[in-house]
C-alpha positions in Angstrom: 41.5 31.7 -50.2 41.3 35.1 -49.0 38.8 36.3 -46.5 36.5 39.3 -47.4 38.2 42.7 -46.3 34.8 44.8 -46.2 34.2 46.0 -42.6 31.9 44.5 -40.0 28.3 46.7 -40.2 27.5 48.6 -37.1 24.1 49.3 -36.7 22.9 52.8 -37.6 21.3 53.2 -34.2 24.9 52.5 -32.3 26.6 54.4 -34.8 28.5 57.7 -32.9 29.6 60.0 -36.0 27.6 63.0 -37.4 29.8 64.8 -40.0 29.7 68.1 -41.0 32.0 69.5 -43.6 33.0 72.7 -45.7 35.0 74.1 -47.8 36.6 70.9 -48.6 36.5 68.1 -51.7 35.0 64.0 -50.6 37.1 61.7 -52.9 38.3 57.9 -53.0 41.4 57.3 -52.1 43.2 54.1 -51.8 39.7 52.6 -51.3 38.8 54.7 -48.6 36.4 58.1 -48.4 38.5 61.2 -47.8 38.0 64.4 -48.2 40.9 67.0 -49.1 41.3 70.4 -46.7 43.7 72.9 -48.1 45.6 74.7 -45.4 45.6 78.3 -47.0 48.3 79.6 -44.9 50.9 76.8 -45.6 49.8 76.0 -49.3 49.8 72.4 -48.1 46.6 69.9 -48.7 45.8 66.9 -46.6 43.9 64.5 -46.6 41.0 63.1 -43.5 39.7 59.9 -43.4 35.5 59.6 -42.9 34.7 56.5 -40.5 32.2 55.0 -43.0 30.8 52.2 -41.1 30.6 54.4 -38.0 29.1 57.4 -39.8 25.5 57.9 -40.2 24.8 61.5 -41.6 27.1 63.2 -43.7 26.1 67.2 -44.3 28.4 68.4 -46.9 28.1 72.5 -46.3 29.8 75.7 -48.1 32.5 75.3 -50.5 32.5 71.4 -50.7 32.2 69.3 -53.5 32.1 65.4 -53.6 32.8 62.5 -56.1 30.5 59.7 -57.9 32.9 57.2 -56.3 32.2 58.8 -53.1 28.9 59.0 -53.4 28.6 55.5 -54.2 30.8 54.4 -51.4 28.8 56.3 -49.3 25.2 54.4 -50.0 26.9 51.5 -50.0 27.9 52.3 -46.2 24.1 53.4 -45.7 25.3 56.9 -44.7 22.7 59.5 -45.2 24.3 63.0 -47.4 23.0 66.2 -47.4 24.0 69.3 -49.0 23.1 72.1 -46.6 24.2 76.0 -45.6 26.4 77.4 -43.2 27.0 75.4 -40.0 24.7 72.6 -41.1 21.4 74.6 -41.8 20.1 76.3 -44.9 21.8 79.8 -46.1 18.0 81.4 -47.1 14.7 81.1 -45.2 12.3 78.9 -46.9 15.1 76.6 -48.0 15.7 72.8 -47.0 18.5 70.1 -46.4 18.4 68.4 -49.4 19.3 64.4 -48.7 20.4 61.9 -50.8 19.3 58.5 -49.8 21.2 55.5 -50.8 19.2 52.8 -52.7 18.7 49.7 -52.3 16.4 46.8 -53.2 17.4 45.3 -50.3 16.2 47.7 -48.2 13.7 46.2 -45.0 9.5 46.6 -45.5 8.6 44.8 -43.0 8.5 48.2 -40.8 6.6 50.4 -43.4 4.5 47.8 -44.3 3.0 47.8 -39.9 3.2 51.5 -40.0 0.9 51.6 -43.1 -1.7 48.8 -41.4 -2.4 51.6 -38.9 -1.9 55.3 -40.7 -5.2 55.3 -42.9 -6.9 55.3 -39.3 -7.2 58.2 -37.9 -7.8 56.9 -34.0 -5.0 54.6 -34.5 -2.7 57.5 -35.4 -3.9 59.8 -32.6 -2.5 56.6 -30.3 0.9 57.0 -32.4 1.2 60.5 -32.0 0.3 60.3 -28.1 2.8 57.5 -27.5 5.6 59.2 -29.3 4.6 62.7 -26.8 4.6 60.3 -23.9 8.5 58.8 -25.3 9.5 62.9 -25.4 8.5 63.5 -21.7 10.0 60.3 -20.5 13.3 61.5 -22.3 13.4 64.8 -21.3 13.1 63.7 -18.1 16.3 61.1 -17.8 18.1 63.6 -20.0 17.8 66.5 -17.5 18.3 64.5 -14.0 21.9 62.9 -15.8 23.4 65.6 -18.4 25.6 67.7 -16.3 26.1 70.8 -18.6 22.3 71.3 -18.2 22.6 70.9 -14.3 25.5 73.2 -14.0 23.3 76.0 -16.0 20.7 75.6 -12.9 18.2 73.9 -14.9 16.5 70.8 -13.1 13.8 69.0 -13.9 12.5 68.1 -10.3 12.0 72.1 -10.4 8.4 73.1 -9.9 7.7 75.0 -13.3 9.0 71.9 -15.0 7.2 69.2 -12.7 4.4 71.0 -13.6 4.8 71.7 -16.8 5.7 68.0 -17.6 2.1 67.0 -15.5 -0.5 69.7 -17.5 1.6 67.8 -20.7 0.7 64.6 -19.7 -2.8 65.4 -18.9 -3.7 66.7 -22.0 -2.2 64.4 -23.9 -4.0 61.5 -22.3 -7.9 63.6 -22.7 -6.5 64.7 -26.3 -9.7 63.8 -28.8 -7.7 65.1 -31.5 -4.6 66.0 -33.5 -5.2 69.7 -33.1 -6.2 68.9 -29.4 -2.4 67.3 -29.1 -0.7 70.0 -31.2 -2.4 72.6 -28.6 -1.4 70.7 -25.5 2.3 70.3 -27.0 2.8 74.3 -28.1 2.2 74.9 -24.3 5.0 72.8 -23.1 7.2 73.7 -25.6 5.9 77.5 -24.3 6.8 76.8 -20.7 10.0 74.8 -21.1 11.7 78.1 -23.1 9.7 80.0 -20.5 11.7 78.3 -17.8 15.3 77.5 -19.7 15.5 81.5 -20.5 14.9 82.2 -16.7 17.3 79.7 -15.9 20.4 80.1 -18.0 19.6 84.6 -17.1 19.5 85.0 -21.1 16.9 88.0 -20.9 14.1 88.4 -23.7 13.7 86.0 -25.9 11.3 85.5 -28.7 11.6 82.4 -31.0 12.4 83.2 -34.5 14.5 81.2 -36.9 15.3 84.2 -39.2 16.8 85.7 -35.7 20.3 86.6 -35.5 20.6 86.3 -31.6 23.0 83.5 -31.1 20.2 81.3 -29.0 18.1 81.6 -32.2 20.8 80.4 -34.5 22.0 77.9 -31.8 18.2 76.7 -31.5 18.0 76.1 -35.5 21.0 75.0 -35.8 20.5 72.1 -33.4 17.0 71.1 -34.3 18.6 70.5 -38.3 20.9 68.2 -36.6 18.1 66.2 -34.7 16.5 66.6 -38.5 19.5 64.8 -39.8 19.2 61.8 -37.3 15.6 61.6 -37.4 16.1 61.5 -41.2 18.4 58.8 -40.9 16.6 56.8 -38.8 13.4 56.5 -40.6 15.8 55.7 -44.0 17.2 52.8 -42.2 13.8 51.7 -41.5 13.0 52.2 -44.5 9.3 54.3 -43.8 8.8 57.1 -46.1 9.3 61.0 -44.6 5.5 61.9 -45.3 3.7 60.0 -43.6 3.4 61.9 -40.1 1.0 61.2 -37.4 1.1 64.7 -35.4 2.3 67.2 -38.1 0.5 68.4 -41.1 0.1 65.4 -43.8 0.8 67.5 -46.8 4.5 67.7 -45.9 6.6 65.9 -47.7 9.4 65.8 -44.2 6.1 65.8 -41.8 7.6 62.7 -39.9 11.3 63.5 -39.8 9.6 66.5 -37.3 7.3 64.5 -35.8 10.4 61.7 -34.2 12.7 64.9 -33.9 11.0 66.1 -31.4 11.3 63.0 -29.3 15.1 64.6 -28.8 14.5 68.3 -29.5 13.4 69.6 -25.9 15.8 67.2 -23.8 19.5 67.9 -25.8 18.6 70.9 -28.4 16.7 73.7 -26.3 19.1 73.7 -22.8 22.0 73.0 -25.0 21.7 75.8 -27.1 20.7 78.4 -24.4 23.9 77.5 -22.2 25.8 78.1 -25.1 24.6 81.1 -26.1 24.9 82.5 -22.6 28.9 81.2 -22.6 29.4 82.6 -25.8 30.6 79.8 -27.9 31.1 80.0 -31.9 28.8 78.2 -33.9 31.7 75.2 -34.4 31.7 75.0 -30.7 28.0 74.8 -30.4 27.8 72.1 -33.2 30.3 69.8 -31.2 28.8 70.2 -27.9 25.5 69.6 -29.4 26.6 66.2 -31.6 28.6 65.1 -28.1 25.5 65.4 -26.3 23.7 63.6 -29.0 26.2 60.6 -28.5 26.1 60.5 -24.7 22.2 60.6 -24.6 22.0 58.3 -27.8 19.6 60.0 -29.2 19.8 58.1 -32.8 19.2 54.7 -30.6 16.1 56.6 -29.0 14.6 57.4 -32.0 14.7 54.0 -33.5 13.6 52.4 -29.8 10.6 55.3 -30.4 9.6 54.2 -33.9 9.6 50.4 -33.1 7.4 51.3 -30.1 4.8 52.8 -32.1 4.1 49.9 -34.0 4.4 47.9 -31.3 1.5 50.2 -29.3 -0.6 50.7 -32.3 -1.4 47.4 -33.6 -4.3 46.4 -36.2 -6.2 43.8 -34.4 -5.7 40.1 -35.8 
């Protein structure tokens, strides 16, 4: 008797590969998810495998299209697809990734069932949302002392401003009374880390605006729909549903995709995005660096370590 030929499962926290792919068609073929890339100057087509059980966000961008059979192959592989703009984020302001979860009803409760025992109380998720601020610190911190793109760009986090800066955060996160009290405390970190990071990398003036054209504006957006994507995937696999945040506003439907993105945000996305600006690198360069710092820091793994530790911090007593 045979054996079965379906491919070991890696777990979506180990998993290295974040695709992003235009101008191309997704197919089956010979029972494996391809996708077809025409070489305009040669009039020649080929074909590209996709890593399935390695893979765990597919963003399908301009020009693509993608078929049932790939689709299903996809869900079955637990890969998370979106269909998304130029370079991985939207084409308009005001528009979203749009993500196609596979289903299953298979899929694990036993994680959304602890996070809903504590979200109806509100002290129990002002604890959530300080833990996961505490987590973001902590990261930011080992990613900065051992990522030596950000090093060689003469940012350092044993620097004053960002000692500083990292000990007002963790001071008002621990006398926080509040949501709006920890959304405060966290806009002036985020404030002083830019403040710093610009002053660093010698990028000028600088104003944060996603509708920007400035390549460290683009580079900043771009990055933080990547962490999206992850964050997305993570809380799929653990099967807790995108709304129900604990720091951002409850009445959005993505609230908590934002709320563990920004676990990673500050640590990979922010320096990243500024050294490249400064170095001048194309969008498609950017995107790679970014998604190779994403792998070496294991920042998928982090955010699954992040949302296992709020339930573990915040429990219901027995």
């Amino acid at each position: 008797m045979l054996e079965s030929q379906k491919p070991k499962e890696i777990l979506h926290s180990k998993r290295a590969n974040l695709e992003y792919l235009e101008h191309c068609r997704v197919l089956v073929k010979n029972g494996r998810v391809v996708y077809l890339q025409s070489e305009p100057d040669r009039r020649i087509s080929q074909y590209w495998n996709i890593p399935l059980a390695n893979t765990t966000v597919l963003l399908l961008g301009i020009g693509t299209s993608i078929t049932q059979g790939a689709v299903r192959m996809l869900c079955e592989a637990g890969v998370m697809l979106g269909f998304c703009g130029n370079g991985g984020t939207p084409l308009y302001a005001g528009s979203e990734v749009e993500w196609f979860s596979p289903q299953s009803e298979y899929r694990p409760t036993e994680y959304v069932q602890a996070w809903m025992r504590f979200w109806f109380d509100d002290d129990k998720r002002l604890a959530a949302a300080k833990y996961l601020q505490r987590i973001r610190l902590e990261y930011l911190e080992r990613c900065w002392a051992r990522d030596e793109h950000i090093r060689r760009a003469s940012i350092f986090v044993d620097d004053r401003p960002v000692e500083s800066a990292l000990a007002t955060a963790r001071r008002e996160i621990e006398n926080a009374d509040s949501t709006e009290r920890l959304l405060f405390g966290e806009a002036r970190l985020t404030k002083s880390l830019y403040k710093y990071v610009v002053r660093a990398t010698k990028w000028g003036e600088f104003v944060r605006d996603p509708k920007a054209v400035d390549s460290a504006n683009q580079f900043l957006t771009q990055g933080n729909y990547l962490a999206y994507g992850q964050a997305a995937t993570c809380l799929w696999c653990l099967g807790i549903p995108h709304g129900f945040a604990v720091m951002h506003g409850k009445t959005r439907r993505g609230a908590l995709i934002f709320d563990i993105a920004d676990v990673v945000k500050d640590a990979t996305v922010l320096p990243l995005a500024f050294t490249a600006a400064v170095q001048g690198l194309t969008s498609r360069e950017f995107r790679e660096s970014i998604i190779d710092a994403f792998t070496e820091h294991q920042t998928l793994e982090k955010m699954f370590v992040a949302v296992k530790g709020v339930i573990a911090e915040v429990k219901m007593p027995q």
